[in-house]
FISE-458158 format. One line per 2 residues: number of its first residue (from 1); their letters; for each residue x, y, z of C-alpha. Coordinates in steps of 0.1 Angstrom, whole numbers, plus 5000, padded with zeros to 4 digits. Layout:
<atoms>
NUM	A	X/Y/Z; ...
</atoms>
This chain:
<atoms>
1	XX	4959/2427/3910; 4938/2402/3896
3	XX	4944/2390/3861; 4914/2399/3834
5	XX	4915/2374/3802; 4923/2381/3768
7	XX	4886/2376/3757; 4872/2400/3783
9	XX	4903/2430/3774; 4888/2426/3740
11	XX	4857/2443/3747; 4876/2472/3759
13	XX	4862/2467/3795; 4887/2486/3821
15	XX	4900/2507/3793; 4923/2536/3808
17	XX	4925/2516/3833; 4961/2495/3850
19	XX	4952/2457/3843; 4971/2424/3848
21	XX	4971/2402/3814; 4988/2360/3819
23	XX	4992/2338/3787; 5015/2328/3761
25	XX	5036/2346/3732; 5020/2341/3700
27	XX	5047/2363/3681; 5071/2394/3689
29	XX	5082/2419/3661; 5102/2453/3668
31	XX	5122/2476/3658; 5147/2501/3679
33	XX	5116/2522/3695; 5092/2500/3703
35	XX	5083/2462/3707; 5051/2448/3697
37	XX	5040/2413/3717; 5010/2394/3704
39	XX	4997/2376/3733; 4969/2348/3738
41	XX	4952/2327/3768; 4930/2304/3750
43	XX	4899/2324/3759; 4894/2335/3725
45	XX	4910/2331/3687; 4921/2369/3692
47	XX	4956/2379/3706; 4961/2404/3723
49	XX	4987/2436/3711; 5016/2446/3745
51	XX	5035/2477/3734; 5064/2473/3753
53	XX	5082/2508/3749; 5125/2498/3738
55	XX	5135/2531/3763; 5115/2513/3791
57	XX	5127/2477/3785; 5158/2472/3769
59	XX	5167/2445/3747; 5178/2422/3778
61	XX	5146/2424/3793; 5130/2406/3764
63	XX	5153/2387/3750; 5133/2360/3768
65	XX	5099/2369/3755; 5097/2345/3726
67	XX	5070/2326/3709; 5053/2300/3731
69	XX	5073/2317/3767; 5041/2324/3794
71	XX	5041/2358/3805; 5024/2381/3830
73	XX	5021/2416/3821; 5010/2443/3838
75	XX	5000/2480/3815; 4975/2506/3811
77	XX	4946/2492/3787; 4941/2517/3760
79	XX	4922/2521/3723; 4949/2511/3701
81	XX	4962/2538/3674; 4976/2508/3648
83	XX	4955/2488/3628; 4944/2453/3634
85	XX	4933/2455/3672; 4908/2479/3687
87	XX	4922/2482/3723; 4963/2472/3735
89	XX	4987/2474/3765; 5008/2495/3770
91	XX	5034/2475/3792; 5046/2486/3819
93	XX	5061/2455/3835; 5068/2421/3823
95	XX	5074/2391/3834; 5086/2358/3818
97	XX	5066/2326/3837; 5081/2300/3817
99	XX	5106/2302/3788; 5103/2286/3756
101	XX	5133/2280/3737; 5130/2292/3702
103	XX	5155/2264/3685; 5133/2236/3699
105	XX	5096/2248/3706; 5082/2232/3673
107	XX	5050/2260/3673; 5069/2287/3656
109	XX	5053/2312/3635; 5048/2294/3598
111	XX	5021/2268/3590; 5021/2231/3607
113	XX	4998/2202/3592; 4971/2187/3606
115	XX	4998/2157/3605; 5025/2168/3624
117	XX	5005/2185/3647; 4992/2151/3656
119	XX	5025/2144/3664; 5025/2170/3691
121	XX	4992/2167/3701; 5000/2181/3739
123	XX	5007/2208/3721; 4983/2218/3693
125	XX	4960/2235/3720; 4980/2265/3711
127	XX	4971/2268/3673; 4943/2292/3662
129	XX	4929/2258/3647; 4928/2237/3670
131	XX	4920/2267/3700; 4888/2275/3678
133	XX	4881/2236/3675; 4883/2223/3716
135	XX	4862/2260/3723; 4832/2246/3699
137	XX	4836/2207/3715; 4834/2227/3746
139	XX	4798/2245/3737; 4788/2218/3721
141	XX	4795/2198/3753; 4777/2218/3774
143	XX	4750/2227/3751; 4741/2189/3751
145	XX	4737/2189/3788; 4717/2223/3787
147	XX	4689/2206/3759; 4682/2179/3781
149	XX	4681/2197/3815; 4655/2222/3794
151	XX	4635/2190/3785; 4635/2173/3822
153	XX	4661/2138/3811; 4679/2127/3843
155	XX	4716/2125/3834; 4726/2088/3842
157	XX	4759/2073/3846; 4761/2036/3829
159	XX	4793/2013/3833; 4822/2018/3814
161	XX	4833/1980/3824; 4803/1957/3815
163	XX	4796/1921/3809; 4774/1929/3782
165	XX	4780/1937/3739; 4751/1957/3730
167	XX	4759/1962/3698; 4764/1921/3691
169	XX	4795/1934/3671; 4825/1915/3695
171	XX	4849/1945/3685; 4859/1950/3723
173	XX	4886/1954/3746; 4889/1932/3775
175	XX	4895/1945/3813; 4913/1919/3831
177	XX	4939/1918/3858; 4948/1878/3848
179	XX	4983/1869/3842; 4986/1875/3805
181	XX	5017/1849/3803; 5004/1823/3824
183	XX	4962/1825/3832; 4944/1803/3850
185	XX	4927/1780/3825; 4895/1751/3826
187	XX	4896/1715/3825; 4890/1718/3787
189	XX	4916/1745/3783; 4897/1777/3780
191	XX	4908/1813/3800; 4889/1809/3835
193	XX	4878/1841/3838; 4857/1826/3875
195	XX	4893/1835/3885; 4892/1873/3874
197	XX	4887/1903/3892; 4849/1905/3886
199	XX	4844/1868/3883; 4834/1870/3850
201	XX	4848/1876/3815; 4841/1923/3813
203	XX	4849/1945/3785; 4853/1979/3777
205	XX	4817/1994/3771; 4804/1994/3733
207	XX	4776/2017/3746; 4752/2023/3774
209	XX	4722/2017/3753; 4708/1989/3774
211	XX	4712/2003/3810; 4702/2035/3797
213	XX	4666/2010/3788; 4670/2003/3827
215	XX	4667/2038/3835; 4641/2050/3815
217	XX	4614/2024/3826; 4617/2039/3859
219	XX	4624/2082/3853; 4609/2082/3812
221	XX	4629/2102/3799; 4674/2095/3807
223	XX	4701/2105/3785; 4740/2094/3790
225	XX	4771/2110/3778; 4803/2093/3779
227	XX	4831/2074/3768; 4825/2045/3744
229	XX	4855/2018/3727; 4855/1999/3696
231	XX	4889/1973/3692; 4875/1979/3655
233	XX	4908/1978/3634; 4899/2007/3610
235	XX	4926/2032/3599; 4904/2058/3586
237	XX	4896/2093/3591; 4862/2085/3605
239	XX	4867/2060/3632; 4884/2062/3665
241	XX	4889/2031/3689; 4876/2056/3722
243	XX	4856/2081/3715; 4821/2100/3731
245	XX	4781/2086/3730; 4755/2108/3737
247	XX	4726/2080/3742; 4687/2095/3754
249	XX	4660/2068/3760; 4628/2081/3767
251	XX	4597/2061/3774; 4563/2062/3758
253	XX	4580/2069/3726; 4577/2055/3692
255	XX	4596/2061/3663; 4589/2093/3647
257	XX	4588/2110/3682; 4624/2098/3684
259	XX	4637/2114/3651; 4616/2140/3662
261	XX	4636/2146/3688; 4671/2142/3674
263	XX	4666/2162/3647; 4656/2191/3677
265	XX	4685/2179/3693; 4708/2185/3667
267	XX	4699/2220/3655; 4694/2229/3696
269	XX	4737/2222/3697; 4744/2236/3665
271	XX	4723/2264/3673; 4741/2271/3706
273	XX	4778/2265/3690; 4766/2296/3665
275	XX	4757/2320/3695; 4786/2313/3713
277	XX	4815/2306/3691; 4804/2323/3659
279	XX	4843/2340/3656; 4858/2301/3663
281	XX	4834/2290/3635; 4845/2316/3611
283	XX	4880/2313/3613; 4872/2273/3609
285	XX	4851/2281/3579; 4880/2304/3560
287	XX	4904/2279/3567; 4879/2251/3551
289	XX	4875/2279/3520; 4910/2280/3515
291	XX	4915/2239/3520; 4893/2235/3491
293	XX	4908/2262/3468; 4931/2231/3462
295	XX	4902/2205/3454; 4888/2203/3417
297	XX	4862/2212/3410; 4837/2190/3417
299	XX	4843/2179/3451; 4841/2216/3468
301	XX	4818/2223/3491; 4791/2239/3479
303	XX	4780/2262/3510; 4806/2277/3532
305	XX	4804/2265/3568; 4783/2292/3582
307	XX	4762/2284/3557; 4759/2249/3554
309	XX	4752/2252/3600; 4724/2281/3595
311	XX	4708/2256/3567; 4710/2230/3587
313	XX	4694/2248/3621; 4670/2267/3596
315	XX	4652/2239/3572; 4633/2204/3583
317	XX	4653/2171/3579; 4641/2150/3550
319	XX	4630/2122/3559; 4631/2087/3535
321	XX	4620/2048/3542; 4654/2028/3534
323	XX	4632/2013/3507; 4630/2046/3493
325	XX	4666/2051/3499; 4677/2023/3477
327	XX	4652/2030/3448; 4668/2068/3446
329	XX	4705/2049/3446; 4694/2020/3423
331	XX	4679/2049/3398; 4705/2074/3401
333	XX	4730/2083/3376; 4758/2075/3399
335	XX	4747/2041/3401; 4741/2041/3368
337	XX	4776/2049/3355; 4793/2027/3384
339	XX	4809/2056/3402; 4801/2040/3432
341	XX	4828/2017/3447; 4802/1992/3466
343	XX	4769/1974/3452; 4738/1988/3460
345	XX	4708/1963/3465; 4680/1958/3490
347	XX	4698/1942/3523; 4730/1959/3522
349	XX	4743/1982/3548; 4745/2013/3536
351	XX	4785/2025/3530; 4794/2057/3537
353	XX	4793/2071/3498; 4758/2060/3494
355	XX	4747/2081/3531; 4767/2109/3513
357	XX	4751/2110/3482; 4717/2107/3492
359	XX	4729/2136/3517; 4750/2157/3495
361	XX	4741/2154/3460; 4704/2140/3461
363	XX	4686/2158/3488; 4709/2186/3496
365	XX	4703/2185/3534; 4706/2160/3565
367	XX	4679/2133/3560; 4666/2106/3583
369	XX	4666/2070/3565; 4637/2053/3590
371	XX	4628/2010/3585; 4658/1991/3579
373	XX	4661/1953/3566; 4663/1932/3605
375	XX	4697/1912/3597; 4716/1943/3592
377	XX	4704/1957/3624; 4708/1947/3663
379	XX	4685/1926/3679; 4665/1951/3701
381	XX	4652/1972/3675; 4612/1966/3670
383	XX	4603/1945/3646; 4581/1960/3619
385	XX	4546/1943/3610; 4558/1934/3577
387	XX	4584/1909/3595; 4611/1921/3574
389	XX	4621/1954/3585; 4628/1970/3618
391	XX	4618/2006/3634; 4653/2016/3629
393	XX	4665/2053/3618; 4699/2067/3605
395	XX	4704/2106/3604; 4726/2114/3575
397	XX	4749/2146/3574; 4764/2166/3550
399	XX	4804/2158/3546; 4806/2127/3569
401	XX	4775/2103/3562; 4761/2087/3594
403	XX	4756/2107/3628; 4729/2092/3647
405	XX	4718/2061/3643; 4685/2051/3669
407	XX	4657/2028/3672; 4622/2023/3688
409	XX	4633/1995/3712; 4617/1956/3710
411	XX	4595/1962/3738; 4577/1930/3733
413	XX	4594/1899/3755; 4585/1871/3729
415	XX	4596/1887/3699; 4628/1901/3718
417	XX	4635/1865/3727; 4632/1853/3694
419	XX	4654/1880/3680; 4680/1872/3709
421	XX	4682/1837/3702; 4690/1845/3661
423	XX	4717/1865/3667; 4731/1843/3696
425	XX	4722/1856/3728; 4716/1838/3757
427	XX	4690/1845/3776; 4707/1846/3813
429	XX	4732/1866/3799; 4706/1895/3797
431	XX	4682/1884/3825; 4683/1918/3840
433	XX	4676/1931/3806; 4641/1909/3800
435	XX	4633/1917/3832; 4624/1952/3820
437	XX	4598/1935/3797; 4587/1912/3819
439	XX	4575/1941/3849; 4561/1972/3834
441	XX	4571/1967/3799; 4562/1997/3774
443	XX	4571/2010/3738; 4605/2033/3742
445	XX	4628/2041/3721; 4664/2061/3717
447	XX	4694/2072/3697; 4729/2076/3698
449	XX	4751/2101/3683; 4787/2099/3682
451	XX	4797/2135/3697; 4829/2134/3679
453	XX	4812/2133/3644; 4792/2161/3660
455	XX	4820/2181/3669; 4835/2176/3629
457	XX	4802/2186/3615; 4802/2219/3631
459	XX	4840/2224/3630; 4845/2210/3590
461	XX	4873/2192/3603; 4880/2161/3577
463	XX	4897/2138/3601; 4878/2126/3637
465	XX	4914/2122/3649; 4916/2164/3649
467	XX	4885/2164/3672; 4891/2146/3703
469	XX	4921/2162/3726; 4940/2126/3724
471	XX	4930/2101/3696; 4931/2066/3701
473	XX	4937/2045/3671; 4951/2014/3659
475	XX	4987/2013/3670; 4982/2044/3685
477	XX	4981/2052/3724; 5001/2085/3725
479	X	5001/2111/3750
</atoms>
């Protein structure tokens, strides 16, 4: 017989009728007649209800059935006469795969914190919460793919071990296979990385940004979607050291077709999560509800999640100058009674509670912060006619601050050699790069969003670290 999943069952399809049912104990509870098994395979947040009838299978034949054991059952799918579940099994064999023992399986039936369950994070797959959050990073996943199939982007493939920092920000890991105890070094004492595996001093990719440029002066439109790596030390709930980019650039585009864009990207994913995993997202939302029943006051949320996702998919971005941005700061009462923890002045790098209360308490719904000051941005971004500024844009959401940040790209090779120099770029070091300027140069631009960020967005998960399957962090290489 072939087995039928939990999510499928659910529907009722094959009702009356003998089916075959594999996953893993949630709970058992009994009494003398009759033994109720809540099962679940990850296909959906729902278990499903076994009857397993005590005259049929005595107490022997389940001692074995306990919480977290894999089990194949086989029964008659029928409408079920209890509450709580519209269709169970009624068992009529069953099998234990693979026992758990109940003194040491640490998933029993109470409530874990996000913490510990960090701890065991091969094992927090099994929890309603974090079941309903890797099925949303799963749409989500796929629904990125599916927008940019729709639109015609060729999915390309950039390095993960590069040569190159396109961010400018030296935060990276190095790839070697030198002798860390004893390297080959130079005359004047330096690493002599000639002697490496590629011949050259390579690094974990920061992003794929500029081969993605590569791409797109030859197919217009390209999108990538991988792994990125930061060796930023930052123990926070918002940064991880490997986590996922999601980087389009498209050619013949300026600026506002770029936010244009992202802001259709966005609600396209959020959109798709909704359809598809509208019972993950309410259980995440009840469980955000009931998180903030703790909170004063003033900092819970205002919308519940479904709500603050259908607002978000259902109204237009708002969409500032960072001029603009720091006049609202400079005049708002937040700023005004020092409630903010960092300065707030034309040049500075926005922090995250200035992206959050322009976000959150200002606007009341993701904006788009477009023409940032040069120095605080990287040196391909175009340069603005006012010398000061670049063609730079930030998309601000609600709860975490930053979640795109993109750019119309430096297109022209004097003024990209200029801004290369400034920041200390040689120019052989990105030959390959100039080369797209010097043959067939055209305005393009692109954005990046962190997909993790993404995934906590739609999920109202507070920590990135509760996201991603396996978290790296500082000090942290588990599983």
């Amino acid at each position: 017989m072939q087995r039928t999943k939990v999510k499928e069952l659910l529907t009722g399809a094959g009702v009356g009728n003998e089916v075959l049912l594999k996953g893993w104990v949630r709970t058992k509870r009994g009494n003398k007649f009759v033994n109720f098994i809540a099962v679940n395979d990850g296909s959906t947040i729902q278990n499903l209800q076994v009857v397993a009838d005590a005259e049929k299978f005595g107490e022997d034949a389940l001692k074995d059935v306990t919480t977290g054991a894999a089990v194949a059952i086989t029964g008659q799918l029928v409408e079920s006469q209890g509450k709580g579940q519209a269709y169970e099994i009624m068992a009529n064999t069953i099998e234990v795969l693979g026992k758990a023992d109940p003194e040491t399986y640490p998933l029993q039936k109470k409530a874990h914190s996000l913490e510990f369950l960090r701890e065991i994070a091969h094992l927090r797959f099994r929890t309603n919460t974090f079941g309903a959050v890797f099925r949303v990073r799963n749409s989500l996943a796929f629904a990125v793919h599916r927008f940019f199939n729709e639109k015609g982007f060729v999915y390309m493939h950039t390095p993960i071990i590069t040569a190159s920092d396109a961010e400018g920000a030296g935060e990276m890991f190095r790839v070697t296979t030198l002798d860390p105890q004893n390297p080959p070094v130079t005359e004047n004492g330096q690493v002599n990385y000639e002697e490496d595996f590629f011949g050259k001093a390579t690094n974990l990719t920061v992003s794929g940004q500029l081969e993605g440029e590569l791409a797109a002066m030859a197919f217009s439109d390209i999108y990538t979607f991988g792994p990125t790596f930061r060796a930023e030390n930052s123990n926070t709930a918002r940064h991880l050291a490997e986590f996922w980019m999601i980087e389009p650039e498209m050619a013949f585009y300026d600026l506002k077709m770029n936010a244009d864009l992202a802001e259709e990207f966005i609600k396209y994913i959020i959109r798709y999560a909704l359809e598809h995993n509208r019972e993950d997202i309410e259980f995440l939302g009840q469980r955000l509800t009931e998180e903030d029943k703790s909170k004063p006051q003033n900092e819970r949320q205002e919308m519940t999640l479904l709500e603050k996702l259908e607002f978000v998919v259902n109204n237009d971005f708002e969409r500032v100058t960072y001029t603009e941005a720091i006049d609202i700061l400079l005049n708002s009462n937040h700023y005004k009674k020092k409630k903010f923890q960092y300065d707030v002045k034309w040049g500075i790098d926005l922090q995250s509670e200035h992206e959050r209360y322009l976000v959150e308490k200002h606007f009341k719904k993701p904006v788009i912060v477009t023409d940032y000051p040069k120095d605080i941005k990287a040196f391909y971004m175009r340069l603005n006619d006012d010398g000061k500024t670049v063609a730079a844009m930030d998309i601000l959401a609600p709860g975490i601050g930053e979640i795109v940040g993109g750019s119309q790209r430096e297109e022209r090779m004097d003024i990209l050699v200029e801004r290369m120099k400034s920041v200390g770029i040689h120019e052989e070091d990105l030959w390959w790069y100039l080369d797209t300027r010097r043959f067939g140069g055209c305005p393009h631009a692109g954005f990046g969003l962190g997909f993790e960020r993404m995934v906590q967005f739609v999920t109202g998960m507070g920590n990135i670290r509760d996201v991603i399957p396996f978290p790296r962090t500082p000090k942290n290489a588990e599983f």
